[in-house]
FIPA-891520 format. One record per residue (C-alpha): residue in one letter; y negated, z, x negated. Coordinates in Angstrom, 1 decimal. Layout:
REM residues N
residu c2 c3 c1
A Y Z X
...
REM end
This chain:
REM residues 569
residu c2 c3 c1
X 68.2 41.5 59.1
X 70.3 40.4 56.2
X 68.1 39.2 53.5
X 69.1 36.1 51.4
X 69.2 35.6 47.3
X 65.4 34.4 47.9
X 64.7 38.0 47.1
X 65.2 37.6 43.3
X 62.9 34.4 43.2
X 60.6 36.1 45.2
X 59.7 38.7 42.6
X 57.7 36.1 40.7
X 55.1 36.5 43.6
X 55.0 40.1 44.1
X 51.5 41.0 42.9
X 48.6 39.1 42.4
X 49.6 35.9 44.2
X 48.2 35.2 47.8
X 51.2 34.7 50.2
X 50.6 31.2 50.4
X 52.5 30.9 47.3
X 55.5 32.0 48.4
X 58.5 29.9 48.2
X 59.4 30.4 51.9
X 56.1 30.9 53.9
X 56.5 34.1 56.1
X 59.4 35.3 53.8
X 59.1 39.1 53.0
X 58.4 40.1 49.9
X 57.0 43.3 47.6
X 53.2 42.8 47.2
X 50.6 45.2 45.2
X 48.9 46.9 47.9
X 46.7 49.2 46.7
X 44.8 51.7 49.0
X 40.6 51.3 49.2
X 38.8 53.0 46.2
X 36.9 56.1 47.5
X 32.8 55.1 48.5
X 31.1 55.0 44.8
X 34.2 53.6 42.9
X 34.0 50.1 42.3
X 37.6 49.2 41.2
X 41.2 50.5 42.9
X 42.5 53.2 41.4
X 45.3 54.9 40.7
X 46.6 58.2 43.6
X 47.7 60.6 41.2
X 51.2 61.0 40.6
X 52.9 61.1 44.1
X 55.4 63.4 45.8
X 57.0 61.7 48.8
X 56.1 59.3 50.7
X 57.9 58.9 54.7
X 57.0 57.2 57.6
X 57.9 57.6 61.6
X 56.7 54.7 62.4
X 55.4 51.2 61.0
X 51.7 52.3 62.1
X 52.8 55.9 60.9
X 53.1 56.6 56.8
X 52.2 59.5 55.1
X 52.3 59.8 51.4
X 51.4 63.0 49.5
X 50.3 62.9 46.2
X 48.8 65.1 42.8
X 46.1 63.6 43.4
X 43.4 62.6 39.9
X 39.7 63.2 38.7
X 39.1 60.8 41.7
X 40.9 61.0 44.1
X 41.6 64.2 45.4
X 45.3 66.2 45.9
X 46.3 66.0 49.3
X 48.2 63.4 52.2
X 46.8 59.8 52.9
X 48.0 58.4 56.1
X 48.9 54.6 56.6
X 47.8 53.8 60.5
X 49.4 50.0 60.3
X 46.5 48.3 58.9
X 44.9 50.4 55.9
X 46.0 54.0 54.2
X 43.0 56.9 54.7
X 42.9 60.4 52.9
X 44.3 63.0 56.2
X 44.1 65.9 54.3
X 43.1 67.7 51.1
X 45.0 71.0 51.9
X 48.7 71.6 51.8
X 50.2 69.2 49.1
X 50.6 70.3 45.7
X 53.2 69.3 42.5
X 54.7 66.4 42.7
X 58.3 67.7 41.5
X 58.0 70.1 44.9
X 55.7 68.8 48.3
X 57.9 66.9 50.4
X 57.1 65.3 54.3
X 58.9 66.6 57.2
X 58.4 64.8 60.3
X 59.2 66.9 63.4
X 57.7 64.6 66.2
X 55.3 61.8 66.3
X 52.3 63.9 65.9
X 53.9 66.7 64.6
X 55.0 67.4 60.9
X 55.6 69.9 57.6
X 55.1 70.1 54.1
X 56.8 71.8 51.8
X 53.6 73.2 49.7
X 52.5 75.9 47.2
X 51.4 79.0 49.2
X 48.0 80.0 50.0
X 45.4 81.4 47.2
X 46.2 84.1 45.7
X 49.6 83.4 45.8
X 50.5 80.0 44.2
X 53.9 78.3 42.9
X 55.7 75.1 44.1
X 57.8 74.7 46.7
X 57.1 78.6 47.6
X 55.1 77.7 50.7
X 55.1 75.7 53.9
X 52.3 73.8 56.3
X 52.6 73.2 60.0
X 50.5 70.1 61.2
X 49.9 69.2 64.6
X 47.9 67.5 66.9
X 45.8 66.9 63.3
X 45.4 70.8 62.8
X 47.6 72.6 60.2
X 48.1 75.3 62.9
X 51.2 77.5 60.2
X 51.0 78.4 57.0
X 53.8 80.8 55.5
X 54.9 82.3 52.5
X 55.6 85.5 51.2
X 54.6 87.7 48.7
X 57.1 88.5 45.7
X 57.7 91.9 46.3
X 59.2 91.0 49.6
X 62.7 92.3 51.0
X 63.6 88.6 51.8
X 61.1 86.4 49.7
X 60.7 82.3 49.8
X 62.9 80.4 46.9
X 61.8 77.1 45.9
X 62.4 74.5 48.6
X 63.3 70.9 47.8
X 64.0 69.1 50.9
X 63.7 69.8 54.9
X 64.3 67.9 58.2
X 64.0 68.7 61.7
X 66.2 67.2 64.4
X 63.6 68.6 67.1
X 60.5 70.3 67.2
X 61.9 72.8 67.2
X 65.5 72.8 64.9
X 64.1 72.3 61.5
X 66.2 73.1 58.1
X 64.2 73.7 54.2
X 66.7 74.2 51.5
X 66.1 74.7 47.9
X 67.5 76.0 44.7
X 70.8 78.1 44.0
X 69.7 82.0 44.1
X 69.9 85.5 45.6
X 68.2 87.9 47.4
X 66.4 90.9 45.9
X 69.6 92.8 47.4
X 72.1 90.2 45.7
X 74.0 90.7 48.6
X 73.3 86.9 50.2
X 74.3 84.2 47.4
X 73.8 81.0 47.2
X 71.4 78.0 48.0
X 68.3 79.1 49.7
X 67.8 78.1 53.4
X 65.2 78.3 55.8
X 65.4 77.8 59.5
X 62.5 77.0 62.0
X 63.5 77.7 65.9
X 60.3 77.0 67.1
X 58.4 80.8 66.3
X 60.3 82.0 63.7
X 61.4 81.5 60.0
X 65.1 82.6 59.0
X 66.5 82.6 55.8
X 69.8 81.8 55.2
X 71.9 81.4 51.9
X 75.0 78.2 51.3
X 78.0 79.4 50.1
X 78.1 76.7 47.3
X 74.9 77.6 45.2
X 74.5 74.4 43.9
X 70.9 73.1 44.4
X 69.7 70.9 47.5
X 68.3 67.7 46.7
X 67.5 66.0 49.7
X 68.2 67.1 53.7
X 68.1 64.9 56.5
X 68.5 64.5 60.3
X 70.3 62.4 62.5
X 68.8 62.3 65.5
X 71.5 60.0 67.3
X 74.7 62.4 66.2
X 72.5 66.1 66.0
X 73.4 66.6 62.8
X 71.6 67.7 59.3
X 73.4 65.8 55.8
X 72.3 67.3 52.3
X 72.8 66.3 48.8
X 73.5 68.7 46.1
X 72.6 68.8 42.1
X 75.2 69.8 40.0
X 73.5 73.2 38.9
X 71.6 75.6 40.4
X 68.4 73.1 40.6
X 67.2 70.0 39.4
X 67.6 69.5 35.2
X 69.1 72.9 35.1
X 72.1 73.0 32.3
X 72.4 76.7 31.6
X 71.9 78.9 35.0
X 75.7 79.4 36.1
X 76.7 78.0 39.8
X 77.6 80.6 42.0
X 80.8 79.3 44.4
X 82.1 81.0 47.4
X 84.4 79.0 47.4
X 86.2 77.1 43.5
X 85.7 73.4 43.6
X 87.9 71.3 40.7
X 84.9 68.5 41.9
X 81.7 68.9 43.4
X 81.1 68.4 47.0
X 78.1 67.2 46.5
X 77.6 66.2 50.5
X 76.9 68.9 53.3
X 76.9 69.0 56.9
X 74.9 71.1 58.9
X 74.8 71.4 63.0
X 72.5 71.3 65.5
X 70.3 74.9 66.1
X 70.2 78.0 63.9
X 73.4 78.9 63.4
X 73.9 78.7 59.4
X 77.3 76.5 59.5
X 77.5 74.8 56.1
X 80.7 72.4 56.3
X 81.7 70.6 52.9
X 81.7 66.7 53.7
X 85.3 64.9 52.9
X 83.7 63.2 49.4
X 84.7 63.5 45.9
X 83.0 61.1 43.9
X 84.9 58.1 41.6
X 86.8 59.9 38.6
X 85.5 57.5 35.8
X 86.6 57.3 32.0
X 84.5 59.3 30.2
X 82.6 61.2 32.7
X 83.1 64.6 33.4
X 84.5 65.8 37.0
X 80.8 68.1 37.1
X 79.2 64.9 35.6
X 77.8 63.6 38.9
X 74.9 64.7 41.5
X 73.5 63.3 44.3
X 69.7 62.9 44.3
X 68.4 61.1 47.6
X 70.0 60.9 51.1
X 68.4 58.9 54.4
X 69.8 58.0 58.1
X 67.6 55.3 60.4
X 67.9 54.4 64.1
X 70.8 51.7 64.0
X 72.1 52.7 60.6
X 74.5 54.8 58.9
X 73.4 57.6 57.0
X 73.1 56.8 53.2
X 73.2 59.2 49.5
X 72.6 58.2 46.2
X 72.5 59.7 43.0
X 73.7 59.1 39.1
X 74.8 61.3 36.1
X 73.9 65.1 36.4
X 70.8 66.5 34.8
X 72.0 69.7 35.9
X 75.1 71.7 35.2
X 77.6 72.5 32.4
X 78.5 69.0 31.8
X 74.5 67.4 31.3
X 74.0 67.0 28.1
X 70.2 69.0 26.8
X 67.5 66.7 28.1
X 69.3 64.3 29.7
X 71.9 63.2 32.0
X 75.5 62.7 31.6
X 76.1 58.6 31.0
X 77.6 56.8 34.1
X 76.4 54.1 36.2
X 74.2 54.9 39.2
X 76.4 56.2 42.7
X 75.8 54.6 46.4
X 77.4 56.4 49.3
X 77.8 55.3 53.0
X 78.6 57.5 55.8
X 80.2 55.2 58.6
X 82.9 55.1 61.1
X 83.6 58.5 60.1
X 84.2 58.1 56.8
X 82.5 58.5 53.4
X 82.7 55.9 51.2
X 81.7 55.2 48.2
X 80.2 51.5 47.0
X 81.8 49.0 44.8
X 78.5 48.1 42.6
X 78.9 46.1 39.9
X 78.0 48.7 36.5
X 77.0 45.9 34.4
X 73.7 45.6 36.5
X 72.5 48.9 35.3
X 71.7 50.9 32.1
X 74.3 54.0 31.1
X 71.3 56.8 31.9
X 70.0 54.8 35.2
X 70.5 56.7 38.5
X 68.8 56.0 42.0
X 66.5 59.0 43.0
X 65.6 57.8 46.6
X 66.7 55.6 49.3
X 65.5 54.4 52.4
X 68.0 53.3 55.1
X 66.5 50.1 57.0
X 66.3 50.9 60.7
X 67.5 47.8 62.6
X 70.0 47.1 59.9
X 73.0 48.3 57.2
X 71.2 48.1 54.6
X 69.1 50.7 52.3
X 66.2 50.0 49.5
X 66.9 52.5 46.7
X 64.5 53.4 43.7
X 66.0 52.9 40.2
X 65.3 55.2 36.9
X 66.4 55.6 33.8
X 66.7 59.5 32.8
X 64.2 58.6 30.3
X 61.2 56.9 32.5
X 61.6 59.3 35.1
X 57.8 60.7 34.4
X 56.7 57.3 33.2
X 53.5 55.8 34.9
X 53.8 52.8 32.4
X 57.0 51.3 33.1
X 57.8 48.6 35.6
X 59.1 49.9 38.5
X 62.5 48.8 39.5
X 64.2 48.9 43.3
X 67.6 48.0 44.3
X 68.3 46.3 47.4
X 71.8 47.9 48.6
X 73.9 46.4 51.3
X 77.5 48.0 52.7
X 79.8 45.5 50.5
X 78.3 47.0 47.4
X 76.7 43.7 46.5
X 72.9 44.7 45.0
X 70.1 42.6 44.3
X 67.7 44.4 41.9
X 63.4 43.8 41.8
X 61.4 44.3 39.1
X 57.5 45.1 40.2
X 55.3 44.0 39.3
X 57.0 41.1 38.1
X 54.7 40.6 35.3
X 52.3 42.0 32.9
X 51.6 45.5 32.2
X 54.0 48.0 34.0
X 52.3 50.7 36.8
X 55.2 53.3 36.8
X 58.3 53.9 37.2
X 59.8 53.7 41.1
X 59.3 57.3 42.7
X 59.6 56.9 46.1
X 60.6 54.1 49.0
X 60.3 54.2 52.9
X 61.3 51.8 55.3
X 60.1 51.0 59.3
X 62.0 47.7 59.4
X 63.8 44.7 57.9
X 60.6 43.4 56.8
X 58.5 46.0 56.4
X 58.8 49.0 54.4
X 56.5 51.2 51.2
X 57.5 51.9 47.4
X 55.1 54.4 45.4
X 55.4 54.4 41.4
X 54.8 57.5 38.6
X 51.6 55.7 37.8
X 50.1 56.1 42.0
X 50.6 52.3 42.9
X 51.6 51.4 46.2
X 53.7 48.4 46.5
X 54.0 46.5 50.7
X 57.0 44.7 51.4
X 55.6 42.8 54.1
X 55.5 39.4 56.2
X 52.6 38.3 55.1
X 52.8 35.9 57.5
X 52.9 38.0 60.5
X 50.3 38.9 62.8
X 47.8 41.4 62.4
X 48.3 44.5 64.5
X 45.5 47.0 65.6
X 45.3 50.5 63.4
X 46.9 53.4 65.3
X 44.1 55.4 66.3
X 45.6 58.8 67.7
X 42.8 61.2 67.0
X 45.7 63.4 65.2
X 45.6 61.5 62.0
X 42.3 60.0 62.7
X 40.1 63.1 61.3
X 40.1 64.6 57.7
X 41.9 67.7 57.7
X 40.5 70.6 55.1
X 41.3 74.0 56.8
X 44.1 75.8 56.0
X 44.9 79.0 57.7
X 45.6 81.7 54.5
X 48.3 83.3 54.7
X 48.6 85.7 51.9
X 45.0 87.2 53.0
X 46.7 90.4 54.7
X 48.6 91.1 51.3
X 45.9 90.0 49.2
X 44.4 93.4 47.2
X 40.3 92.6 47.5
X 38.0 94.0 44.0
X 36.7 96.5 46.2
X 37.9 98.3 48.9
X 37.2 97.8 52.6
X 34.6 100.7 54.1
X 37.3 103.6 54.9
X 36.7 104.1 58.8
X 39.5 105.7 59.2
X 38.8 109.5 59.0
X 41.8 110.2 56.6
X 39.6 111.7 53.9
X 36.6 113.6 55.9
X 36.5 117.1 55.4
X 38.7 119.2 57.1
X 37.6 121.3 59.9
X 36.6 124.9 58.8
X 39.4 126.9 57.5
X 40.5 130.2 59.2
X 39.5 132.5 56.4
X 42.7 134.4 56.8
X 44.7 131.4 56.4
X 44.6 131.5 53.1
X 45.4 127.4 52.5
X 43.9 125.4 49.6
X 41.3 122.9 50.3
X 42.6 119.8 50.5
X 42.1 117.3 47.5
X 39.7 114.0 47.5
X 41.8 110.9 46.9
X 40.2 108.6 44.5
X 40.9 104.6 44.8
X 40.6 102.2 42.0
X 39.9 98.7 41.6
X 42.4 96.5 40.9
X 43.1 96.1 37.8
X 42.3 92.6 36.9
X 39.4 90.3 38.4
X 37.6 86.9 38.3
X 41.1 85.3 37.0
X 40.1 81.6 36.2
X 41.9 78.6 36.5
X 44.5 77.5 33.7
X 43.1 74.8 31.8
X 45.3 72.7 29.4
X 43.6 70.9 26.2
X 44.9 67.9 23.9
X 46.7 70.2 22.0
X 49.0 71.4 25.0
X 47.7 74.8 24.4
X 46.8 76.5 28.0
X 43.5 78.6 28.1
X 43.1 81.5 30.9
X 40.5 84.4 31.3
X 40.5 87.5 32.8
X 37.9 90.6 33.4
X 39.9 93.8 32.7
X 38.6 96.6 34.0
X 40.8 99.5 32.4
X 42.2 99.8 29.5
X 45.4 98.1 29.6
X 48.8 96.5 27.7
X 48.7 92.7 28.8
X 51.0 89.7 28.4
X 51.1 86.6 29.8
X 54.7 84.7 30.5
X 55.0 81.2 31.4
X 57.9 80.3 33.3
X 59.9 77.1 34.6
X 62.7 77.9 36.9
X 62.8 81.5 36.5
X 63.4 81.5 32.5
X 60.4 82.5 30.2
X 59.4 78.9 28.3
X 56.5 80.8 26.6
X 54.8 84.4 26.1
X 51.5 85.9 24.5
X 52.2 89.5 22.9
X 52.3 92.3 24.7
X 48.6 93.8 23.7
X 46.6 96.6 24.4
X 43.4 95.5 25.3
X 39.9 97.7 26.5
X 37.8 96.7 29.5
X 35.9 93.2 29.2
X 36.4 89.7 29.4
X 39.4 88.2 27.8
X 41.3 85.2 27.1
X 44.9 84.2 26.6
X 45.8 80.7 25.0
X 49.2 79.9 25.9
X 51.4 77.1 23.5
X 53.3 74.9 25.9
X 55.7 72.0 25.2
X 56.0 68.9 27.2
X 60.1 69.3 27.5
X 60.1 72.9 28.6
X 56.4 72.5 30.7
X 56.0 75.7 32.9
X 55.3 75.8 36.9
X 54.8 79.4 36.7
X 52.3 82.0 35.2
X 52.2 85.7 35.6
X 50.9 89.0 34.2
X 52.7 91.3 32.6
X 50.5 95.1 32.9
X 50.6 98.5 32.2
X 47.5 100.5 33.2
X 47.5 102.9 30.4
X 44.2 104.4 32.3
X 46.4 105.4 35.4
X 49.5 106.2 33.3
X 47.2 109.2 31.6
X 46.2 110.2 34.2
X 49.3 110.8 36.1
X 50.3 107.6 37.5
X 52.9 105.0 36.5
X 52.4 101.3 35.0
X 52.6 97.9 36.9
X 52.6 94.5 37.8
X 49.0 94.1 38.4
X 48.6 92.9 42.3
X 46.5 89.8 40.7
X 49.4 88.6 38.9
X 49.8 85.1 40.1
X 51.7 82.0 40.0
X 50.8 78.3 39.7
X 52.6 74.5 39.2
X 51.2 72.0 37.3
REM end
């Protein structure tokens, strides 16, 4: 349906008032729809600061979220009448868990892997039939470890694509951005040619085809790590086509974006990408945050960029600039099954992480024209707009920073009965572990193995040594606790150390060391390590550094203590 100029008038209505004020009874319109306060809370709250939010169906959302002191991390599921928590297991940060829908009762998450392994975007559920029935990862010293995924999409059940960042393989033989394929029992890793970063992946169903978006760099708000390029590129191609199955084609899409006065020809990335039943696929994006040309801490100046894939062509949208702010961008869209048009989310670089400013969503249509909403449309802002999903010309979901859910509804339509398929009717909180086999335990299992009984008695005239008793240690380090963080941004961690060791601990974001204790010997005990941090270089990963200066005297060698661990805010 092609909406009318109502729209802008409408936004006077969008929160508080019932729908009998409306100026066009039954006309759709955005409407503060909050989910129901957990038993005990009096007042609707807030979700936590939420990580996508996608839908199969218009009785069929899921949102996943950080979840806050009350309500807890996890997915909620929207069944077409009222949103529920489905699960507290397999969501995580918000810059990293994404949705992947593989069949109406069948779906992924890109996750942070299971305890003790932790980091964002370094793991993967598998939910079906409302049991997460997968869980994978892999540990860091692995021949072909997980990168940080991004985005993922499955055209079937099983044909499912995760991309992430620009990187290598412990080898350094395979270059590029990280890939993972799903055939239906099997992970594959697989690297692009063009290491630039994935920012979004998506199927179309109706052609069998995969479409991603790129970043500039190697990853999102990345500067300084160098692009690696298979192939030299005098523009990005920031659009990629992938086919149907396993077979790692990456095809460079015919799109170069607008050269514009001022802007650099690296000054662009794509950020969002979406395809619906009866509508063309869709990618959006602004001024790059990442690569040579973005400036330190914030994106290159141009107006926000609108691409539509159609009658095989790509083509870029005539918007009108003077609607938008130099730093705004869109960072997600939502094609509108049942018509051309898309809903996108609109930021400045600067409100990106806000949770007090008023959200703001741009209607798009094919001609370029673009009618922009402002929500709520009065009083005190609820967050910047994070994340849009549409089911239909009159229905579709926004989230903010802040964990506000806005409806753009009918509200003059029937009510409809809540789906009640059993497999997003019951609250999910098992997790199978999948780092249990690699996980080293404080103590060792009982050793039923034989390998160290005594040998049998030894021919005296053999004249061989007895053979020597193998001693096992502990590991190293025990009873880690959780990082906390205080006022002062200074993060606090304790440790038991059971040797006498040399211990650091390094804080990393993307890869690079933000912040580091000394390197210290320490003796056996309890210990603690307090960690400065900085808002602008905020880490989403911790590890040990060791040495075991107990089993370097005695023979042995330092290292990485197997309880080094990661984590993401």
């Amino acid at each position: 349906m092609r909406r009318s100029a109502l729209v802008v008038a409408l936004a006077g209505v969008l929160c508080s008032a019932p729908a009998a004020a409306s100026p066009a009874q039954g006309a759709p319109a955005w409407r503060l729809e909050q989910p129901a306060p957990p038993a005990g809370v009096p007042l609707k709250v807030p979700l936590g600061r939420p990580a996508d939010l996608s839908c199969w169906s218009a009785t069929r959302c899921l949102l996943a979220t950080e979840g806050n002191a009350t309500i807890p991390q996890g997915l909620l599921a929207y069944d077409g009448v009222a949103w529920h928590q489905l699960a507290t297991v397999c969501s995580g940060p918000a810059d990293s868990t994404r949705i992947v829908w593989a069949g109406p009762d069948e779906f992924w998450t890109i996750t942070q892997p299971s305890l003790p392994r932790l980091g964002g975007g370094l793991g993967l559920c598998h939910f079906e039939a409302g049991l997460v029935i997968g869980s994978y990862s892999t540990a860091d010293e692995s021949p072909d470890p997980f990168r940080p995924l991004d985005a993922g999409a499955c055209l079937t059940p099983s044909d499912c694509w995760f991309a992430g960042v620009g990187s290598q393989d412990p080898s350094g033989q395979r270059v590029g951005a990280y890939h993972l394929h799903w055939d239906g029992a099997n992970l594959t890793s697989a690297y692009a040619p063009q290491g630039r970063g994935v920012s979004d992946l998506v199927a179309d169903r109706a052609a069998g085809r995969y479409y991603e978006t790129t970043f500039a760099g190697v990853q999102r708000e990345d500067p300084d790590t160098p692009v690696t390029l298979a192939t030299p590129e005098f523009q990005p191609f920031l659009i990629h086509e992938l086919g149907a199955g396993g077979a790692a084609t990456f095809a460079d899409a015919p799109f170069l974006p607008s050269r514009l006065d001022g802007v650099p020809d690296d000054g662009t990335e794509l950020l969002a990408a979406d395809v619906a039943a009866g509508n063309a696929p869709w990618f959006v994006g602004g001024g790059a945050a990442s690569g040579p040309a973005a400036p330190d801490g914030d994106n290159v100046a141009r107006p926000p960029l609108a691409v539509r894939y159609a009658d095989g062509f790509y083509r870029e949208l005539p918007l009108d600039a003077t609607l938008f702010g130099a730093h705004d961008r869109f960072t997600d869209v939502a094609a509108v099954p049942g018509s051309d048009d898309a809903w996108a989310t609109l930021q400045s670089f600067a409100e990106r992480g806000s949770t007090t400013a008023r959200a703001r969503v741009a209607h798009l249509r094919p001609d370029g024209s673009v009618e922009l909403v402002k929500l709520p449309a009065g009083g005190a802002g609820r967050g910047a707009a994070a994340r849009v999903a549409f089911v239909s010309p009159t229905e579709g979901w926004m989230v903010t920073n802040g964990g506000w859910l806005f409806h753009y509804s009918d509200a003059a339509a029937p009510p409809r009965a809540a789906d009640a398929d059993p497999a997003f009717a019951t609250l999910i909180t098992y997790r199978p572990n999948e780092a249990v086999a690699q996980a080293i335990p404080d103590t060792p299992p009982p050793d039923d193995s034989q390998l160290f009984a005594p040998p049998p008695p030894a021919d005296p005239g053999s004249g061989q040594p007895p053979r020597q008793h193998v001693k096992r240690l502990k590991a190293l380090m025990a009873r880690i606790s959780k990082p906390t963080v205080d006022k002062r941004l200074r993060l606090h961690l304790s440790f038991t150390l059971r040797r006498r060791a040399k211990v650091a601990l390094l804080a990393k974001r993307h890869g690079k060391v933000v912040a580091r204790t000394q390197y210290v010997l320490l003796r056996p005990g309890r210990h603690t390590f307090v960690l400065q941090l900085a808002r602008g270089r905020w880490p989403d990963a911790l590890r040990f550094r060791t040495d075991d200066v107990t089993v370097k005297r005695s023979g042995g060698s330092g290292n990485r203590d197997p309880n080094a661990w990661v984590t993401r805010r």
